[in-house]
N, C-alpha and C positions, 0 to 999 in steps of 0.2 A: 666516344673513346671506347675502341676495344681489345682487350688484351691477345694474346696468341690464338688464343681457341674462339674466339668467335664472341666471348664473353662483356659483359659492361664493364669495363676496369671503373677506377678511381679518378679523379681530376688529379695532373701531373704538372707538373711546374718543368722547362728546359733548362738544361746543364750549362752553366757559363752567362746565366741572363739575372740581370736585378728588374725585378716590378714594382714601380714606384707608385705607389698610392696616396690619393689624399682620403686624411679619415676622419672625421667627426662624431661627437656623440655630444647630447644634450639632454638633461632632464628638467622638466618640463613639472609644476607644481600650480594646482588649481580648481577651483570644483569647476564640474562639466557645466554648468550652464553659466561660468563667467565666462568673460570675453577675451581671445587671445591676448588681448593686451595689458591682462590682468597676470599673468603669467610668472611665476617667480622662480628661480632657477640661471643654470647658467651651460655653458655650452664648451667641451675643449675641443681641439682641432689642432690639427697636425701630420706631414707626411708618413708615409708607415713604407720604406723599403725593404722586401721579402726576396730571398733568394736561397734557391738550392744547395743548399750544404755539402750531403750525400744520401744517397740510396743504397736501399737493401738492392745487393747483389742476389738472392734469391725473389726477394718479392719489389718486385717494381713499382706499385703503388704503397708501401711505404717509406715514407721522405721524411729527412731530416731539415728542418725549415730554419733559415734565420731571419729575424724580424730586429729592425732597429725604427727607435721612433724618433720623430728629428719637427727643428720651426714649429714648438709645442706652442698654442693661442691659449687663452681663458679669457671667455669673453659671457656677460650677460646672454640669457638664452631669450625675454622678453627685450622688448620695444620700450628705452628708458632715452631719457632727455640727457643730456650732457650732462646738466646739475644730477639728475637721479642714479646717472650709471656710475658707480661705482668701480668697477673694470676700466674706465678712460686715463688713457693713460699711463695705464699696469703694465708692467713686462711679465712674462712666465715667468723670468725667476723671482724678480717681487712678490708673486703670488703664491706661486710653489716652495720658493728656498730652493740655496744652491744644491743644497744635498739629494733633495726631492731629484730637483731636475736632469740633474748629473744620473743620478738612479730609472727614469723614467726614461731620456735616451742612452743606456747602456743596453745594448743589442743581448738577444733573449732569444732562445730556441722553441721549436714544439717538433712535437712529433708526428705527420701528418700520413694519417693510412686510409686508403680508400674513402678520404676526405672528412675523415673523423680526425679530433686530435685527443691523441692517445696520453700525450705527456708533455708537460710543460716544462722548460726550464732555464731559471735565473739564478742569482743571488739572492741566498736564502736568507742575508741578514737587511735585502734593503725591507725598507718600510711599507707592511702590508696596503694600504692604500697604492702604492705604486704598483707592485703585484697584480692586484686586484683590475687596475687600468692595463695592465698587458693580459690577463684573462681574456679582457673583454676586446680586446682589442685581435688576437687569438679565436675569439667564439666564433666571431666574422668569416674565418676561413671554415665553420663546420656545416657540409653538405651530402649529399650523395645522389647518380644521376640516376636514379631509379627509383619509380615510385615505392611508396611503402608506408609502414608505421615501425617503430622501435622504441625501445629505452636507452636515453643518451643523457653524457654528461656536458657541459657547457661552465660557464661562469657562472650563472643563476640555478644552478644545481642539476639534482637527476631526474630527467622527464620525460615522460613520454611525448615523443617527436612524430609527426607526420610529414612524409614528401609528394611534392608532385611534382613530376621532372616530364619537362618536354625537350626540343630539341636544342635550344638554348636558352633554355630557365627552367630553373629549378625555386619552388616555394617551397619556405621548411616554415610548417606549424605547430609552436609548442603548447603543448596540455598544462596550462601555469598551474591549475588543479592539483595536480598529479606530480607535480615537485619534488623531490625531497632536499632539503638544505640543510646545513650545519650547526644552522641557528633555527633553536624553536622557542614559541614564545606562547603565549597562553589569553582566553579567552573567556567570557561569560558564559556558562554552561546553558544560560538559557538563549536559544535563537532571537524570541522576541528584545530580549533588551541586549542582547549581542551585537556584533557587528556581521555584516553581511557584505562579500567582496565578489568581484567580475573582476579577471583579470583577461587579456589578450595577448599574444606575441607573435607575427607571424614578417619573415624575412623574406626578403623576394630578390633572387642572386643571377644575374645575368652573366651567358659563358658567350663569350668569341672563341671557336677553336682550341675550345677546351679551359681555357683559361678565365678565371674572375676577372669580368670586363666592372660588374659594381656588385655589390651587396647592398641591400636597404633593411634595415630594419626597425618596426613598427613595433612599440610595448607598451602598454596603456595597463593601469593597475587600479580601480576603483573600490571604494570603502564607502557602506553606508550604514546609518543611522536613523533611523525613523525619518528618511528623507533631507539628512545634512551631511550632503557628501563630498569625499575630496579624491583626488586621481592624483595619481602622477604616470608621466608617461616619460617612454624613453625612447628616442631616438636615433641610428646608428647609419652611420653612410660611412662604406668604402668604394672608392670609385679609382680605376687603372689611369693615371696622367700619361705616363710614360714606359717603354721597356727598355731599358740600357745593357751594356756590356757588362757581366758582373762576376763574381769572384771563382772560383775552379772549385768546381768537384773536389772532397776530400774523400781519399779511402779508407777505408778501416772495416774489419770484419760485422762489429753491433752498435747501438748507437752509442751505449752506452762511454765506451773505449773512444768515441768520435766525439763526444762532447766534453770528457773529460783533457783531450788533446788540443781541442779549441780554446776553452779557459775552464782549469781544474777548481773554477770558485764555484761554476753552476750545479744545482742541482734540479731534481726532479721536488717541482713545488703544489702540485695539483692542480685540476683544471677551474675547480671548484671556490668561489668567494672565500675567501678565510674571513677569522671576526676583527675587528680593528678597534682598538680602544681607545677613546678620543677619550680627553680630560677636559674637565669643564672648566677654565678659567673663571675665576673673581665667582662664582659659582656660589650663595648662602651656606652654610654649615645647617645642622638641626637648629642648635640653637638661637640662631639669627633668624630661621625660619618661625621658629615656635614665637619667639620675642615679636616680629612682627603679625604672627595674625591670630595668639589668643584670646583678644579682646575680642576675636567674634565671633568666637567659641564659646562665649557665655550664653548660658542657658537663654535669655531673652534675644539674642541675634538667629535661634534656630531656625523658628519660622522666614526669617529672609533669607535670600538669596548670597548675602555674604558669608553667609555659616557652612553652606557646602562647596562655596569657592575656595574658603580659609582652610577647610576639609583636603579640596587635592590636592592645595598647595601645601600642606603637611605631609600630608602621604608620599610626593614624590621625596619628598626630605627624608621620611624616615626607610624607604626602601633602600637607600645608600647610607643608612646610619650602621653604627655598629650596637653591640647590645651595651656596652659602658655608657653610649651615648643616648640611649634610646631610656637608660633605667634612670640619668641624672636629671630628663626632662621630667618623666613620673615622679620622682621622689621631690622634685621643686616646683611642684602644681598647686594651684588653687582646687581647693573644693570644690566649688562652682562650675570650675572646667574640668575638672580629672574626668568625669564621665566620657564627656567629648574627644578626650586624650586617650581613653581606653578603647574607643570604637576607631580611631584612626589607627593605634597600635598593632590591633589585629586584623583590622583589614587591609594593613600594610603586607603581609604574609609572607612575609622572608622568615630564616632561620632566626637570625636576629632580633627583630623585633617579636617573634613567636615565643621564644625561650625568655625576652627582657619580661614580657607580662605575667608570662607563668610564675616567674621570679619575684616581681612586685607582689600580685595578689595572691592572699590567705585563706586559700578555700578552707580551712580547719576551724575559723571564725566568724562567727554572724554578724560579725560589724560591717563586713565588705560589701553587704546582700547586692546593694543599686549597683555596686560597680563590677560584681562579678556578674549579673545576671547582663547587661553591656557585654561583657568580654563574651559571655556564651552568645548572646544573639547575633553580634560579631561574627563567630565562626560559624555561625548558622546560616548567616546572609554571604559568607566566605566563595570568592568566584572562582578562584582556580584550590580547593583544598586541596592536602596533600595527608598520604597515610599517617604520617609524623601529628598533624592536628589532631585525627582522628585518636590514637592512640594517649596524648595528651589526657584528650575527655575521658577513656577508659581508664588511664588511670587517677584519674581524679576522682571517677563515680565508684573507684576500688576502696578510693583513699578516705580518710576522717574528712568528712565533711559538716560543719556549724547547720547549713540549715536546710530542710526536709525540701522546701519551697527551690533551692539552687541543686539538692540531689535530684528533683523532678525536671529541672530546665537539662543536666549534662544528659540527661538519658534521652530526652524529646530533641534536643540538637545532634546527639548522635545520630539518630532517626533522618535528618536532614544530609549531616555530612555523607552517611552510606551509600543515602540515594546519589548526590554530585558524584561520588567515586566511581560508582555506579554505572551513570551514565557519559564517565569520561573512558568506561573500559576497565577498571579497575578492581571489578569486582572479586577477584581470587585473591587477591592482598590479604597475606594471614590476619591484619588487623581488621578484616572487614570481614575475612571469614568469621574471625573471633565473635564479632559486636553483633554482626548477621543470626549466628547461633545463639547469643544471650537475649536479642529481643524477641525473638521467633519463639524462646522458650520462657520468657519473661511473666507472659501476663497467668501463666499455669504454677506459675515456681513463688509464687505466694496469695497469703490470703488477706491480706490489707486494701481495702477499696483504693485509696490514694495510686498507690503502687501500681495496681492494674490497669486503673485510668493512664497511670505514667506509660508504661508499656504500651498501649493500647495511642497513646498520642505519637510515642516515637515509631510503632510501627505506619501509620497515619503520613508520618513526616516520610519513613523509608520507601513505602511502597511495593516493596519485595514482593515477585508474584508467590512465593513460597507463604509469602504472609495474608492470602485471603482466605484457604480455610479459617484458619484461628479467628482472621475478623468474623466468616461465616457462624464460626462457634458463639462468640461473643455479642452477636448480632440478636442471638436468641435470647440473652439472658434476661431474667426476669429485673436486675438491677440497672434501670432506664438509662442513667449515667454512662454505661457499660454497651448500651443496645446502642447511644446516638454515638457515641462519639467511632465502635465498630461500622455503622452504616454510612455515616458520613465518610468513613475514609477509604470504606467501597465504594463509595459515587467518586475518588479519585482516580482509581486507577482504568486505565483504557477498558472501554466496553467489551473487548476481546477475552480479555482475563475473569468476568463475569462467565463465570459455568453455567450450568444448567444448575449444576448442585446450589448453585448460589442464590441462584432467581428463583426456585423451590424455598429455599431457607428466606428468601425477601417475601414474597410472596405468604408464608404461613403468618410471617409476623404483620404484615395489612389483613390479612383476614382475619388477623386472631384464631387461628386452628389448634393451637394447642394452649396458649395463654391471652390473658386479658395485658395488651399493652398499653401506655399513655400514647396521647395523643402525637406529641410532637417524633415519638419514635416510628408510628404508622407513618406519621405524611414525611419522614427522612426514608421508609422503606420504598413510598409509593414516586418519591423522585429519582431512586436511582432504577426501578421496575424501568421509568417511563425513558431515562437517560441511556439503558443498556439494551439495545436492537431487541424492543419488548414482540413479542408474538401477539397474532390477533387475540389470542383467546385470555391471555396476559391484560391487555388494553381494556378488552371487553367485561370484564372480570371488574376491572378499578373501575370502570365509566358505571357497573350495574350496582358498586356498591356505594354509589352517591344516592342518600335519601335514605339508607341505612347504618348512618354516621354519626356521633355527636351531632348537636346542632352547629358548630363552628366549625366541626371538619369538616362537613358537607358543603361547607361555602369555597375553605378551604382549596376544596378537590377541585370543584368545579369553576375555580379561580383559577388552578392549577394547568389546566381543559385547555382554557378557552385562552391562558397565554401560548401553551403550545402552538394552537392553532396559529394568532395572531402574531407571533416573532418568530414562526414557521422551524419550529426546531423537526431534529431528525425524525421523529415520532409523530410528525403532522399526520403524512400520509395516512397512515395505518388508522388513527386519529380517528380521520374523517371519514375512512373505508368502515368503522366501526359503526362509527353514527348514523349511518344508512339503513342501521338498523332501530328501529322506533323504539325497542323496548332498551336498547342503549342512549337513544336520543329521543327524550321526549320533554313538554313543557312543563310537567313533576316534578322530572330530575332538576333543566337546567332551571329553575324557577328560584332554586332554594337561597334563602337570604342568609345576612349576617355581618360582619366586618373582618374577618379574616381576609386575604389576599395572597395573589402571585403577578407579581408584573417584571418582565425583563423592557428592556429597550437601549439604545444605542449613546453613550457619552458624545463617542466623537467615529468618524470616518477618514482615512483619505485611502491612496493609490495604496499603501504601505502597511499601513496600520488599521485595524479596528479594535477600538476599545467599549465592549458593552456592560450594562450592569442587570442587576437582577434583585431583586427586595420581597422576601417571602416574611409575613405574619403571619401568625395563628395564635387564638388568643381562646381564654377556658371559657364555659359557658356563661359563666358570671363577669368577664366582660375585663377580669385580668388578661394583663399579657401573658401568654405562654414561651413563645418562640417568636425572635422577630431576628431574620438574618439579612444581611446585605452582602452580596458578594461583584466584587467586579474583575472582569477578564478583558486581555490583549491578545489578540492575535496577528501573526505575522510572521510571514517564510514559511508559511505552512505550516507555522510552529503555535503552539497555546500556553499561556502563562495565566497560571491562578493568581492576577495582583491582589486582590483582596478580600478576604472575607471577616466578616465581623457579626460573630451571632449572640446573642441576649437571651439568654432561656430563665423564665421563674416559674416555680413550681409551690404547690401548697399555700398561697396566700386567700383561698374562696374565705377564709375564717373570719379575717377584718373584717370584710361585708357577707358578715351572716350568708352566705350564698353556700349554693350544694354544690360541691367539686364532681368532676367528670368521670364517668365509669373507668376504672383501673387507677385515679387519684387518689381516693379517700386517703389512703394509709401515708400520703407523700410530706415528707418535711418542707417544711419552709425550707425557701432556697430561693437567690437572683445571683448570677455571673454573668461572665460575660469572655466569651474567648474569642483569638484574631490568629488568622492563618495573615502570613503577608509575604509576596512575591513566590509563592509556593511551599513554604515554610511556617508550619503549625507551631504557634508560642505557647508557653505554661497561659492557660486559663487562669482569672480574676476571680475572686469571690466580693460581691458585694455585701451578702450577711446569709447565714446559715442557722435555722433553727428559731423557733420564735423568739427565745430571748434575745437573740444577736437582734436578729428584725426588730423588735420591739427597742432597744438601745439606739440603737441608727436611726429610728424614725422617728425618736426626740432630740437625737445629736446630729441627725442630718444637718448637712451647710448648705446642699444641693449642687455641689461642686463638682464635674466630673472625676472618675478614678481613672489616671495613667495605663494603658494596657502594654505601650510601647512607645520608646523615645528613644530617638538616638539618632547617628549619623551610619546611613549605610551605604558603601559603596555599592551601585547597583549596575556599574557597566566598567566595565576592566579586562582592555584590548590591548594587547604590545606584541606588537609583529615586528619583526627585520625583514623587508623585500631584499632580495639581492637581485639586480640586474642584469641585466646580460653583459651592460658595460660594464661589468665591476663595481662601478657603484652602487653602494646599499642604500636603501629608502629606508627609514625607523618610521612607525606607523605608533602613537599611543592614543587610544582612547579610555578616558575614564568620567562616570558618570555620580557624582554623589549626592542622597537623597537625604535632608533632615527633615524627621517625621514624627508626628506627637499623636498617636490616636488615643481618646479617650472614650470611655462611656457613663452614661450615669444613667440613675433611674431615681425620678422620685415621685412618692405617693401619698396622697391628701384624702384624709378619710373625712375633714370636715369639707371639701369640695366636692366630694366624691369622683378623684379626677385622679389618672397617673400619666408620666409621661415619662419617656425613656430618648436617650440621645444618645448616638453615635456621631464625633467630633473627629474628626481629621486632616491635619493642621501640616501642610509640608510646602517643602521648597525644593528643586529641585537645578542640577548647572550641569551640566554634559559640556568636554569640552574634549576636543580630538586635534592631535599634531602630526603632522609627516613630516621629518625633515629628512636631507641627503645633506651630508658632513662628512667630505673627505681628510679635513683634519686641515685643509690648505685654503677651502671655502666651502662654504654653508649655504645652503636654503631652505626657509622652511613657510607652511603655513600652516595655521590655525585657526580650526572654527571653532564655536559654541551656540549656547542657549540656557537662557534662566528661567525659571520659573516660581510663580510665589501662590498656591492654593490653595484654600478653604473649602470642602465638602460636607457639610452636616446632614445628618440620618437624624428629623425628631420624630416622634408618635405620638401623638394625643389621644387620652382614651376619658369619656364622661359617661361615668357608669352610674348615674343617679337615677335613668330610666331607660326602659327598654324596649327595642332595641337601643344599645349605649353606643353614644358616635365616638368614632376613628377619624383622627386626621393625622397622615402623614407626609412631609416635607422632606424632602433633599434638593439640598441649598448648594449652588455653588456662588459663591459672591465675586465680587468683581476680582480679578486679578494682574498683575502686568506679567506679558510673555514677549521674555527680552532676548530678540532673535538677533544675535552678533554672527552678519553674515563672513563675514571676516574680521578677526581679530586680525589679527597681525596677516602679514606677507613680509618676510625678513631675506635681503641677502647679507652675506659679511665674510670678508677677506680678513688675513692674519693682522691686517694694519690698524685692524680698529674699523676700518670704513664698516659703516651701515646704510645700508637702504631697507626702509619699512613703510608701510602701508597700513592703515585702519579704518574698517569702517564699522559703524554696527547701524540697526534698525531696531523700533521698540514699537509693540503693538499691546494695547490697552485689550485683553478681553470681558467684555461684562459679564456684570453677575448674571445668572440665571437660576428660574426651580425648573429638575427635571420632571418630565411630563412621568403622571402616573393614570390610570385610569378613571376615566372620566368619572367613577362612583364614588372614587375618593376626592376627587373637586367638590362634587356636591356635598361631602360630609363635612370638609374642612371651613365649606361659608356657614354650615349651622354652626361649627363650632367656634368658629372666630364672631359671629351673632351674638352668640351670646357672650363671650367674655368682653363685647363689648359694651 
């Protein structure tokens, strides 16, 4: 088709002609590797007659279209038995209502220009779900016969479009990517325990002589999860039956004046899915919900599996509660549960329930400590925050606060919330500028140890590249407390943000060039040297100062070495390029003994996921524990997540056993804690006991019980997407993931066996559970998957320091567990009538215990030591 001048016009419809089409669309619900006939969803269908209104008397390819839809089907879109199909039977209006259907065939304008539709228009009071089905039914007609790319709008929003037009077909491919819709919905900040989607859309529209002989259209939308995925795909066929005799040409100067002449009830409604609010019949209240599953909210049901299913099933209740409702569950709670109540409350993250908790809890009193320090970790493990939280904590760390231990938790979860803000783009937010500027100037603006440590954790949790001088500063100080907790929270941030200036200031503090440091602060200086793109002479440098080390660091280091090498991290190369040189690599150096260690190695593998761990000890020359850390990491999407760390540092105990403490020790207090970073997210640090008297009271009052570091319910995957379709109908996407988690630590020490052993315990369960349905308000479809999980990981150390060398044996325990893979829960359809059709299935796979492998030096320590306590 060409216009006057020789040009590509638009596709043009003839004057006095009706085009009768038949049209279908169908959505289609299911994970990709079940079997079409597993399929749940349903399909409408019906003729779509289109005919010429009028045309712009200056511009010829803009046309005023009328569209009437007529013989409307609802029919199952899977392969069901008589008994199973639900639709048998059904008319359109049983299904629809008479008002629906009467609305859905009243004939409907658009405005069609150079084969784009510019403007839509009906009656604006019928019922957005019908709207929504002449959008899409409307989309069908959007083309143009010339290759290209653009920005266009359709029924599934604004996109960038591609064509490729040949001499009768034209394909149009949308960048589902590249979207923008009306409805936005929010996600887990972090990729690895996020969701991860593939979408496609691509229409393939056949012309006879200018005219739409068919349209097909092809939309497939996939969601995944560490490998539990669901699709929905959409479907779209317009295809030409017939061309009849059809109504005359109207005149009129614009269109506007032309449709208002036709029926002065239409207007111009958008081309774009509007939102539609469907009500949930017979649907639980809060309190129905709380009344059924707080029995497994009590503290003994955490560790299973029904504690964080009882968990979503709360949280969806309370994101629809209001704050009346949300305060009279809080204030008629058991003790026992209020904790469990306090960590759904805030991870529920509405207005609502944010303002009901602030309301409940008394931060001006020290009674509340368990339950406020819940609400803070709450916000800290927080997946979509918002400026308003953030604010919250500032002014509460403004405000009178009961106790010094919950003023150090708001200031280290601010730390947390900034970075999420952060990294959702947020960062000029006057409350982030505000909180940015108070921690940045925090750890200078007083002289209280506590206080600085505080400062020095929230910026740890922030991350702010603004914030690694200051670390750099505090890296050097002479008070060790101040030097680990500074270097530890430079080995967080990207190797890129590591200066020169910075690996200089790392670098003085392993050599000791201007001070004498403890030991665990050198070998925190010399992992992040080797972590940030170290230089040869950097590498060469640490490898030359093995054999002039403590005798524990020397093992230490060279434990350090030879993991590098063996779990090939980024620094192998250079590594190994070093050692080529003999006075770097010789049998001196690597010869040197001890019971210190470094060993990383792999949890688990698949396509999707890697999750590995890492277990560093270092221990004082006398055969105490110094530092014994575990950390483990997820990777995935090309994304990395710190899930866990958990580190144990004592200090000053050579005295019990008469033994000589380490160069730069002598002067160190008694001291054991114990702090946990979890899911990226640094917590207030534990104290065990402080100062010989504390030690010496503890080590006749010990129970040998471990101490609590963390407990509680966290939501840890939090997805709610609206698709909107091309046919108007909208897909609702939720996934949420909730974790109950109990890590604990303990240390105890026997001066009549001359024996200490330290234990890191971590006790969780875990239930991911993700829905898509499509709900026109007239029928429904939906599915749903999940998975459960119930596991035990223990971190213990043995140490027998009666002679020497004194043996190490260390264990990490994973015991038996069950991993309960519900491959489909449900598959649901359901019409207004009540009918239902549903589907279940699940699968349960037992996995066994196992100990992870550590190095082969520590197998051999651990049968002397199990020898003899036999």
């Amino acid at each position: 088709i060409k216009n006057k001048n020789g040009a590509i016009a638009g596709p043009r419809l003839d004057n006095d002609k009706l085009y009768r089409y038949s049209y279908s669309t169908e959505v289609r619900l299911n994970r990709p590797t079940g079997s079409t006939r597993g399929n749940t969803g349903f399909r409408i269908s019906s003729d779509v007659d289109i005919s010429l209104v009028w045309r712009n008397p200056q511009i010829q390819d803009e046309q005023l279209l009328r569209l009437q839809i007529s013989n409307v089907q609802v029919e199952s879109a899977g392969k069901r038995s008589r008994k199973n199909n639900i639709f048998h039977g059904s008319s359109a209006e049983s299904i629809l209502g008479k008002v629906r259907l009467e609305a859905l065939q009243r004939p409907f304008m658009v405005l069609w220009k150079m084969g784009k539709i510019r403007s839509l228009y009906a009656h604006k009071a019928e019922p957005a779900t019908i709207k929504n089905l002449k959008r899409g039914v409307a989309s069908m007609l959007m083309m143009q016969l010339k290759s290209g790319k653009m920005s266009e709008a359709d029924a599934s929003g604004k996109c960038l479009v591609e064509y490729k037009a040949t001499k009768d077909q034209v394909i149009r491919t949308k960048h589902l990517d590249t979207c923008k819709t009306q409805e936005m919905g929010f996600t887990t900040h972090s990729p690895v325990l996020g969701i991860s989607g593939k979408s496609t859309s691509e229409t393939v529209i056949t012309l006879e002589n200018g005219i739409i002989k068919s349209a097909d259209v092809e939309e497939t939308h996939i969601l995944s999860i560490n490998n539990e995925i669901k699709v929905s795909s959409n479907r779209q066929s317009l295809t030409l039956k017939k061309i009849e005799v059809g109504p005359t040409e109207v005149a009129g100067k614009d269109v506007a004046s032309v449709v208002k002449s036709l029926d002065d009830k239409h207007m111009s409604v958008g081309v774009m899915v509007e939102k539609v609010k469907t009500k949930c019949k017979g649907c639980p209240n809060l309190m129905d919900t709380w009344k059924a599953v707080r029995s497994q909210l009590e503290p003994e049901s955490l560790s299973k599996a029904e504690g964080p299913r009882s968990f979503l099933a709360l949280l969806h209740s309370l994101r629809k509660a209001s704050k009346s409702e949300i305060l009279t569950v809080l204030r008629n709670c058991s003790k026992t549960v209020l904790p469990q109540l306090v960590d759904a409350v805030t991870s529920a993250q509405t207005p609502s329930s944010h303002s009901a908790i602030l309301e409940f809890l008394d931060f001006s009193k020290k009674e509340g400590l368990v339950l406020q320090e819940r609400f803070l970790y709450a916000c800290g493990f927080a997946s979509h925050p918002t400026e308003t939280m953030l604010q919250s904590l500032l002014d509460l760390a403004q405000g009178k606060i009961g106790s010094t231990e919950i003023k150090e938790s708001i200031v280290i979860i601010m730390g947390a919330l900034l970075r999420k803000l952060c990294l959702k783009g947020a960062c000029a937010l006057p409350t982030v500028l505000k909180v940015k500027e108070m921690l940045l100037a925090g750890p200078d603006s007083t002289q209280m140890e506590s206080e600085v440590l505080m400062y020095l954790l929230a910026l740890k949790n922030a991350l702010l590249p603004e914030g690694v001088p200051v670390l750099a500063k505090y890296a050097e100080s002479e008070v060790g407390a101040f030097s680990t907790i500074a270097i530890t929270a430079l080995q967080r941030y990207d190797p890129q943000l590591i200066t020169p200036e910075v690996k200089k200031t790392l670098n003085r503090i392993y050599h000791q060039n201007k001070h004498i440091y403890e030991k665990n602060v050198r070998a925190a200086a010399a992992d992040v040297i080797m972590s940030s793109s170290p230089s040869y002479m950097e590498v060469k440098n640490l490898l030359l100062s093995i054999g002039h080390l403590p005798h524990e660091m020397n093992k230490y280091m060279l434990s350090k070495v030879q993991d590098i090498l063996r779990f090939e991290m980024p620094a192998c190369k250079l590594v190994r390029q070093v050692m080529k040189d003999m006075a770097s690599h010789n049998y001196d150096r690597f010869s040197k003994t001890g019971s210190s260690s470094a060993f990383s190695g792999f949890m688990a593998r698949t396509a999707d996921v890697t999750c590995t761990y890492n277990l560093d000890i270092l221990y004082s020359g006398s055969g105490v524990l110094r530092r014994s850390n575990m950390n483990i990491y997820g990777q995935s999407n090309n994304a990395f997540l710190h899930g866990l760390q958990v580190t144990i540092e004592a200090q000053g105990l050579e005295s019990l056993i008469a033994a000589t403490p380490d160069e730069g020790e002598e002067e160190l207090e008694s001291f054991a804690g114990m702090s946990a970073l979890l899911f990226d997210v640094q917590l207030r640090p534990v104290t065990f006991f402080k100062g010989y008297s504390d030690l010496m009271s503890k080590m006749f009052s010990i129970s040998g019980d471990p101490i609590s570091v963390v407990k509680g319910l966290i939501l840890l995957t939090d997805h709610s997407q609206v698709i909107p379709l091309q046919s108007g109908l909208r897909t609702s996407a939720e996934f949420q993931g909730g974790l109950a988690i109990d890590i604990s630590g303990g240390m105890e020490f026997s001066l009549w066996y001359r024996e200490s052993k330290t234990s890191v315990n971590n006790r969780g369960a875990l239930v991911v559970i993700g829905n898509v349905t499509v709900d026109t308000g007239f029928v429904s479809a939906g599915v749903e998957v999940g998975f459960e999980t119930e596991a035990t990981l223990d971190f213990i150390t043995t140490v027998q320091f009666s002679e020497y060398p004194f043996l190490v044996c260390m264990q990490m325990d994973k015991t038996t567990f069950p991993f309960r893979y519900l491959e489909t829960v449900s598959k649901q359809e359901k019409l207004p009538s009540g009918q239902t059709f549903s589907l279940k299935r699940s699968r349960d796979q037992l996995v066994p215990g196992s100990e992870f492998p550590l190095h082969q030096e520590n197998s051999n320590m651990c049968k002397k030591v199990f020898e003899q306590a036999w």
